[in-house]
C-alpha positions in Angstrom: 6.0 0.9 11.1 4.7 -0.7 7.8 7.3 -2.2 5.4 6.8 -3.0 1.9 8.5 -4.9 -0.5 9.0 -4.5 -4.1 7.6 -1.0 -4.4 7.8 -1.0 -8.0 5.5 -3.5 -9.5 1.8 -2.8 -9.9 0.6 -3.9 -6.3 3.4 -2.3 -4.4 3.0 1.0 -6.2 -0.7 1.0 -5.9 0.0 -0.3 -1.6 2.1 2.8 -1.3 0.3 5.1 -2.6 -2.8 4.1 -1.1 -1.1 3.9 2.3 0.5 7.3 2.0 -2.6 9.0 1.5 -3.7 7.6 5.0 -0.7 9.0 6.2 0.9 5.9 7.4 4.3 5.8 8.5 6.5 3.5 6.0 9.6 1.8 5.3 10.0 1.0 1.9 12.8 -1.5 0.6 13.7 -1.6 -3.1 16.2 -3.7 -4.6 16.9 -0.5 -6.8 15.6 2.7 -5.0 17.0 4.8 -7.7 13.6 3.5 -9.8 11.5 4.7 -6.9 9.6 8.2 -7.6 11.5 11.3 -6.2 8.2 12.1 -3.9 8.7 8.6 -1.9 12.7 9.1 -1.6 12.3 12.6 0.4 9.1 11.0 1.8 9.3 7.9 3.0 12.2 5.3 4.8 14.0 3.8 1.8 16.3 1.0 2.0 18.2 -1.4 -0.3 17.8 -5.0 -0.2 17.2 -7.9 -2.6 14.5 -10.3 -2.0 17.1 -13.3 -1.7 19.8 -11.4 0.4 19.1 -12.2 3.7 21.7 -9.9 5.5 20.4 -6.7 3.9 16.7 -7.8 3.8 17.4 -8.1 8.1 19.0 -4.6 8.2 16.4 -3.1 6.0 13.3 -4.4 8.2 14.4 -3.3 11.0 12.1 -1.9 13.3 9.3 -3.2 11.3 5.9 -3.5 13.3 3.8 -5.3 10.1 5.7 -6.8 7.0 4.0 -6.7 3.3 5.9 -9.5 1.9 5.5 -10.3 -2.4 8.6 -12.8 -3.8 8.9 -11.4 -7.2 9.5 -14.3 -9.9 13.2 -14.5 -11.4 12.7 -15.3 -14.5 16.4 -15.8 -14.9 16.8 -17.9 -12.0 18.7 -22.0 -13.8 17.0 -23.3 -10.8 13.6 -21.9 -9.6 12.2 -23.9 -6.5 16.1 -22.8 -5.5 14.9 -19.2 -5.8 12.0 -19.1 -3.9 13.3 -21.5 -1.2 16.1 -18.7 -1.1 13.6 -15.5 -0.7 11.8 -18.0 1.9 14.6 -18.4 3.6 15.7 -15.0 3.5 12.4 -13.2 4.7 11.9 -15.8 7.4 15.4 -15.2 9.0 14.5 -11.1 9.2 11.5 -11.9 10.8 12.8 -14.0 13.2 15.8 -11.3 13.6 13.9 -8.8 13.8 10.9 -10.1 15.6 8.1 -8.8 13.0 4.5 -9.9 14.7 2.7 -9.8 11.7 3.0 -10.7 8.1 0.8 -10.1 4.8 2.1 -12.3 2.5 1.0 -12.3 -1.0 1.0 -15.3 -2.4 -1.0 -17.5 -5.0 -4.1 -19.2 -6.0 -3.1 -23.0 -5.9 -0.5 -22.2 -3.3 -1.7 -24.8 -1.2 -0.6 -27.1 -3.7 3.1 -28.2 -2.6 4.3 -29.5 -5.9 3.0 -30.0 -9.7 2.3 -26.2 -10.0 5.8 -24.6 -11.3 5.9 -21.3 -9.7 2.8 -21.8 -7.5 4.5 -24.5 -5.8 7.4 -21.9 -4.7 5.4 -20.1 -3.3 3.8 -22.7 -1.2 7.4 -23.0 0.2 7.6 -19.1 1.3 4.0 -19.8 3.0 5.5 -22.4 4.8 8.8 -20.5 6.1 6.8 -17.3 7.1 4.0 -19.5 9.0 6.9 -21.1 10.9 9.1 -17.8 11.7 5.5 -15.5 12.8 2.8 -16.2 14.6 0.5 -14.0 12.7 0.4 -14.4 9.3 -2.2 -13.3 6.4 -1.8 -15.1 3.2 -3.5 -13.4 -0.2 -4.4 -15.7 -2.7 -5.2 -13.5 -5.6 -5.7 -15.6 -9.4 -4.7 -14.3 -12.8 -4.1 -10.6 -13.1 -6.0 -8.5 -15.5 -2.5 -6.7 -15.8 -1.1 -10.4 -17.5 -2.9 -8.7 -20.7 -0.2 -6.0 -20.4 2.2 -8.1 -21.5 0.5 -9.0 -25.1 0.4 -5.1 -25.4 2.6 -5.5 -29.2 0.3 -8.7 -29.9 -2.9 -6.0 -29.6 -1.4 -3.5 -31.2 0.0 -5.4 -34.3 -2.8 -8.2 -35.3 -4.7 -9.0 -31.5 -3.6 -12.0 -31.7 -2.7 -13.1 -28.2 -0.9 -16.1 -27.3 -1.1 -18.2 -24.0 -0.1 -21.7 -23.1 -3.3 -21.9 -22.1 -6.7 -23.0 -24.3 -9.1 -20.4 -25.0 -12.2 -21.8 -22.8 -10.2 -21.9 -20.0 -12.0 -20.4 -17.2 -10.0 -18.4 -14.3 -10.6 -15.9 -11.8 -9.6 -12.4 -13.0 -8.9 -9.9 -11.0 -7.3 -6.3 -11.1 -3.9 -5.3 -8.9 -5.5 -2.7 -7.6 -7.9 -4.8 -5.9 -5.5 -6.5 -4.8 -3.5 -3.5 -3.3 -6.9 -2.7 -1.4 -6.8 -6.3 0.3 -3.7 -6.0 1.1 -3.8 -2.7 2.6 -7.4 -3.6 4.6 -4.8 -6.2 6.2 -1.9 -4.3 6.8 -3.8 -1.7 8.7 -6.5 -4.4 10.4 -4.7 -4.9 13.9 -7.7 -7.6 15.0 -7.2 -10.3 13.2 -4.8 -13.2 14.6 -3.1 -16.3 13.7 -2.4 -17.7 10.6 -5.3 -16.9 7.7 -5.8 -17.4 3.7 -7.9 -15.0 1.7 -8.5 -15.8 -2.2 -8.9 -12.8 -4.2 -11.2 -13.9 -6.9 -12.1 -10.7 -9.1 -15.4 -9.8 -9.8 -16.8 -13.2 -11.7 -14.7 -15.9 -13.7 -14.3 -15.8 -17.3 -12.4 -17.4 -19.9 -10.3 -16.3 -21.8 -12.0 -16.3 -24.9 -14.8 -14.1 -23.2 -11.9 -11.8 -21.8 -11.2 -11.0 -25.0 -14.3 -10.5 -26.4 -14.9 -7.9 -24.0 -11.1 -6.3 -24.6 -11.7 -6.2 -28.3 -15.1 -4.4 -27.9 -13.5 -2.0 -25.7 -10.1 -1.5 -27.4 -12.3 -1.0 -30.4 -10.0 -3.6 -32.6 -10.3 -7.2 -33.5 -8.6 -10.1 -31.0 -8.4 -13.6 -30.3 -6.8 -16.2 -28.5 -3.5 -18.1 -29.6 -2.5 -21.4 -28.1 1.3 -22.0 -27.9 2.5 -25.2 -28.0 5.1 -26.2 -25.0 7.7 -26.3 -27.7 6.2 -23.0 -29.2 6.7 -21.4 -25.8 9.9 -23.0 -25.1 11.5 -21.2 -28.1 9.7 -17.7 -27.8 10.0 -17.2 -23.6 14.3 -18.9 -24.0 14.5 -16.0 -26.6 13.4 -13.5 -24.5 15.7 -14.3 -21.5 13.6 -16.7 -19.6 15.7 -20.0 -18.1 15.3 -23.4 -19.2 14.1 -24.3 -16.0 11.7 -21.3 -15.4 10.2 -22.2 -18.8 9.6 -25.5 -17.9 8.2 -24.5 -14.6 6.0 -22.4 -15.8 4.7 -24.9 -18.3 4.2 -27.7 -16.0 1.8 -25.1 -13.9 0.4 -24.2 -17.2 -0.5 -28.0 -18.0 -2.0 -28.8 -14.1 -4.1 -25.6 -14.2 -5.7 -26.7 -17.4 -6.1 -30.1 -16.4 -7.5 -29.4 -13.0 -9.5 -26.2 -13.9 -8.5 -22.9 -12.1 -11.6 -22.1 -10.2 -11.7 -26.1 -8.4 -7.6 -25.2 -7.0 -8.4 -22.4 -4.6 -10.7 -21.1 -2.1 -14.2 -21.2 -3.1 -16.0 -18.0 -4.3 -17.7 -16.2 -1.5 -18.5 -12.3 -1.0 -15.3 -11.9 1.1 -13.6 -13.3 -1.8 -14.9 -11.0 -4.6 -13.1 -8.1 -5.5 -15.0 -4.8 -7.4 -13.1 -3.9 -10.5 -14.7 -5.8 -13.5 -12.4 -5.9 -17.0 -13.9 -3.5 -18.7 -13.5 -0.7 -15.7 -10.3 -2.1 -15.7 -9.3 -2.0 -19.9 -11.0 1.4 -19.6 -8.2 2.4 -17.0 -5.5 0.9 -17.7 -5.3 -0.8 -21.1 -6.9 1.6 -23.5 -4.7 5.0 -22.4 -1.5 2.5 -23.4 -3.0 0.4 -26.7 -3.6 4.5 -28.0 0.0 5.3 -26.8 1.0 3.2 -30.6 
């Protein structure tokens, strides 16, 4: 039996979905499974847990032959190496209850890096547990998410102005979720490999983000640039959207050691095992122009 976590977001969606159609047998567990499409409710195992609630996360893995494990960020969380160190904890008691063989963990470019990467650095801490509770175990290492432009969907509809803490000749590996799915997937169904293992999922090239958007604005058909917050700037706009103090500050000091030490010299190196297919512009064709003309 395959389980997968957070069904919802764009890789679990894409993981189910692709695994379904294979006719895979799978337990799905879903901190709300009344979000989860009617077809996977009278289809599929669901059960409830959250991500940090060790008790229910070891009764819903139950009978669990290979794990797809993704911590999803808290933005709320006042204390956020608390939080992951929590979901590490959690995951790595149900696989030791349970006795789960083999994990796919999806974690992080830069999670090697055990501190001075916000986030990042969390998630180096749920590597960690999971490599100590399994003895297989297949970390994914993807980098920055096409789908991150989703979230500056107002920005490109109102003046294309998009705002990161990031400079706009910062280079990064970009890559699109559904690439990731597909790695994940390969893994999860992959009964060969052994041990503990890293793959980076790179994308199809690195770019920055000035030439990202270049290409979305030719695409999108409407005129875009790059905006760079200030920490302050940031501090003001992500508090009054919800964000915690501390997850704010997290995510700026990860923000600030990215830029310093460049994105593409943190990970695993390029190779072909580390390129993924789906280039921006198949992906904005896809995915971002069908919800820019939803406006």
């Amino acid at each position: 039996m395959i389980t997968i976590t957070t069904p919802t977001g764009n890789i679990g969606r894409r993981l189910i979905e692709r695994l379904a159609f294979a006719g895979k047998p799978l337990t799905i567990v879903a901190r709300h499974p009344e979000k989860l499409p009617r077809s996977l409710l009278e289809g599929e195992i669901v059960r409830q847990a959250s991500s940090d609630d060790a008790a229910a996360l070891s009764r819903a893995t139950e009978g669990t032959d290979v794990l797809f494990w993704l911590t999803p960020a808290n933005f709320a969380a006042p204390n956020v190496r608390a939080w992951y160190r929590k979901a590490a904890d959690a995951v790595s008691r149900a696989v030791r209850i349970n006795r789960i063989p083999r994990i796919v963990n999806l974690s992080s470019i830069g999670a090697n890096w055990a501190d001075g990467l916000g986030p990042i650095s969390g998630l180096h801490d749920v590597e960690c547990a999971l490599n100590d509770a399994a003895k297989d175990v297949y970390h994914l290492r993807p980098g920055f998410f096409m789908e991150n432009f989703l979230t500056q969907l107002d920005s490109i509809r109102r003046d294309g102005k998009l705002h990161w803490l990031y400079p706009g000749h910062t280079r990064m590996p970009m890559i699109a979720t559904r690439d990731i799915a597909e790695a994940a997937a390969a893994r999860l169904t992959d009964h060969a490999w052994k041990g503990h293992g890293v793959l980076g999922l790179l994308g199809p090239t690195d770019l920055t983000l000035d030439e990202a958007v270049k290409t979305l604005a030719v695409i999108v058909g409407r005129p875009m640039k790059n905006v760079q917050f200030t920490p302050d700037e940031f501090r003001r706009v992500s508090q009054g959207c919800g964000m915690s103090h501390d997850f704010a500050e997290s995510y700026i000091e990860m923000s600030v050691t990215l830029n310093r030490l460049n994105w593409t010299h943190i990970g695993e190196p390029r190779t072909p095992e580390t390129t993924t297919p789906t280039t921006l512009g198949t992906w904005a064709s896809h995915v971002l122009i069908p919800l820019v003309k939803v406006a």
